[in-house]
C-alpha positions as CSV (number, residue, x, y, z in Angstrom):
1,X,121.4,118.0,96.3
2,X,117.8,117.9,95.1
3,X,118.1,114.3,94.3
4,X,120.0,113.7,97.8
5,X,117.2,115.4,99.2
6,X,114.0,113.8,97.0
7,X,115.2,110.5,97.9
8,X,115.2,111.1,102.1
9,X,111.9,112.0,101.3
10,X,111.4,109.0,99.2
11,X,112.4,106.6,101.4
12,X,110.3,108.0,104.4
13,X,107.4,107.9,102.5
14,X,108.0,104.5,101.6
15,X,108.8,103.3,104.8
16,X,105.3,104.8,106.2
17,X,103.6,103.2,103.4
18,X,105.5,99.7,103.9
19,X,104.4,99.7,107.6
20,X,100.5,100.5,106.7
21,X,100.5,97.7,104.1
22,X,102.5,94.9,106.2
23,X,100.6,95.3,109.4
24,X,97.5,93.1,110.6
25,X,95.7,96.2,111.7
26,X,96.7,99.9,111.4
27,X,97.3,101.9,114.7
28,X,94.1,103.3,113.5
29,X,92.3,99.8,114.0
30,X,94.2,98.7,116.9
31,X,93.3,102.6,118.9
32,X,89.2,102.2,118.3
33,X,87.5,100.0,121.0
34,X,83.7,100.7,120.4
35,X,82.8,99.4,116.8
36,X,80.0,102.3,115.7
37,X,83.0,104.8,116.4
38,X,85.4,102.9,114.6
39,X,83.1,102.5,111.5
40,X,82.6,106.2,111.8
41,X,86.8,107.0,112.2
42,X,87.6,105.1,109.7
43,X,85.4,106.5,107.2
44,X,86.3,109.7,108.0
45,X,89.9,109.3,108.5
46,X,91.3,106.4,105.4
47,X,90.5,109.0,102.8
48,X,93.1,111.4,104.4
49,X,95.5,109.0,105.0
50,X,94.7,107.7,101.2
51,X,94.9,111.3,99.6
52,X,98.6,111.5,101.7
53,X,99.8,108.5,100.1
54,X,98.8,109.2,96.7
55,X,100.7,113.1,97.0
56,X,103.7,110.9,98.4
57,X,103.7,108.6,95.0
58,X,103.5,112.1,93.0
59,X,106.4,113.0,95.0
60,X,108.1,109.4,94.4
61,X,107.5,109.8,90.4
62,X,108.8,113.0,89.9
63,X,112.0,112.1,91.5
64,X,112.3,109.3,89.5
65,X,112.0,111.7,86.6
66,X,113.9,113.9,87.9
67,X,111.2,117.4,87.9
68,X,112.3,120.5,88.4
69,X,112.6,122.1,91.4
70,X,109.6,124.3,91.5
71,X,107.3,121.4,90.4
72,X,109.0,119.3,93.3
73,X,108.1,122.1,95.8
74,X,104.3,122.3,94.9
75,X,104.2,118.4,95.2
76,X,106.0,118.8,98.6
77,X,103.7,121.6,99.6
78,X,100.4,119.6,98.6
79,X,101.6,116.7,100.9
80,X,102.5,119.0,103.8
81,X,98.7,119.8,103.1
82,X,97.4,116.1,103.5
83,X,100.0,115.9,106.5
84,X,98.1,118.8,108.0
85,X,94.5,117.7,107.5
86,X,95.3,114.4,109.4
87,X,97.2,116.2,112.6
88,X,94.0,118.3,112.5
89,X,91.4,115.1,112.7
90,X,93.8,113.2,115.2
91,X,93.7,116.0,117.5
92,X,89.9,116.7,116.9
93,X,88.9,113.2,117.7
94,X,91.4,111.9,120.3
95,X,88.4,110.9,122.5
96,X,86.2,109.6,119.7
97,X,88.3,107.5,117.8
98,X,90.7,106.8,120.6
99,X,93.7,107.9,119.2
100,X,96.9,107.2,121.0
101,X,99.0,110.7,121.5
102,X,101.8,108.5,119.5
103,X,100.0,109.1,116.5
104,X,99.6,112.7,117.2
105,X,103.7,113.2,117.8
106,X,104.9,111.0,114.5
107,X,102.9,112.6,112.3
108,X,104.0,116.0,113.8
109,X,107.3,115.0,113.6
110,X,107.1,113.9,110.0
111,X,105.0,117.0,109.0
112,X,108.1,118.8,110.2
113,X,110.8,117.0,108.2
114,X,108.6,117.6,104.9
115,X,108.4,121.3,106.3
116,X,112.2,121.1,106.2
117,X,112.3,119.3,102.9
118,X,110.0,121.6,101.4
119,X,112.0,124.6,102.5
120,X,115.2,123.4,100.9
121,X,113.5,122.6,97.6
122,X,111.9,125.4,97.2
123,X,114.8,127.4,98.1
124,X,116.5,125.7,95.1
125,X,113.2,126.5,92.7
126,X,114.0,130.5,93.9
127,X,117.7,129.8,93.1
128,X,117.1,128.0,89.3
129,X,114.9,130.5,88.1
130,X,112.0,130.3,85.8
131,X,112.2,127.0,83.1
132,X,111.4,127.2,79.8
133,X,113.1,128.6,77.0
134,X,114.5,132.4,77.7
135,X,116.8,132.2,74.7
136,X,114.8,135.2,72.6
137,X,114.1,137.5,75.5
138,X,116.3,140.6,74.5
139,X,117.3,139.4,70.9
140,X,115.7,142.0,68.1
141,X,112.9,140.2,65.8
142,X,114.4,139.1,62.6
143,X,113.2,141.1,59.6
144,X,112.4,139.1,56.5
């Protein structure tokens, strides 16, 4: 279930980063009409969309490896946290950076689904337990 689940998440992320690299402008570059405010948008806003995607590859990569569940769920949480940051300067700057409200309602609706995501990984961390190895807890300590 945690792979069924990893790779949803996978694919999402790589469709969002497939549509950012293949595009002539992003929806970013195509919103901004006044070029001081652009500059000014995009150097405030690429680095958060940068530090998403990177937290998205960490996510790819330790799907691939196949990480435990409660090392999946801090990944998942730490992109939920990029997702956020970006919602938060959309909706601070709609006038600025001329921002469409589309932008405002995908990323909502994809900070949801990792919301969701994260829940039901996490959920499975609580449900494995701790990992390491638990084979001496208990056992008396050998004498020699």
């Amino acid at each position: 279930m945690l792979r069924r689940i990893l790779g949803r998440l996978t694919i999402a992320l790589l469709a969002a980063s497939f549509s950012e690299n293949n595009s002539s402008a992003s929806p970013l570059e195509d919103s901004l009409a006044v070029p001081a405010e652009h500059d000014a948008c995009t150097k405030e806003f690429v680095p958060l969309r940068e530090e998403a995607v990177a937290r998205g590859k960490l996510i790819k990569a330790a799907s691939e490896r196949h990480a435990p569940p409660d090392e999946t769920c801090k990944l998942i949480g730490n992109y939920g946290q990029s997702e956020t940051k970006m919602i938060k300067y959309i909706e601070a700057n709609p006038a600025k950076c001329g921002f469409p409200p589309l932008i405002a309602d995908q990323l909502k609706a994809s900070h949801k689904n990792t919301e969701a995501m994260q829940k039901k990984v996490c959920a499975m961390a609580q449900q494995a337990g701790p990992v390491g190895d638990f084979d001496d807890i208990g056992a008396p300590q050998l004498i020699r």
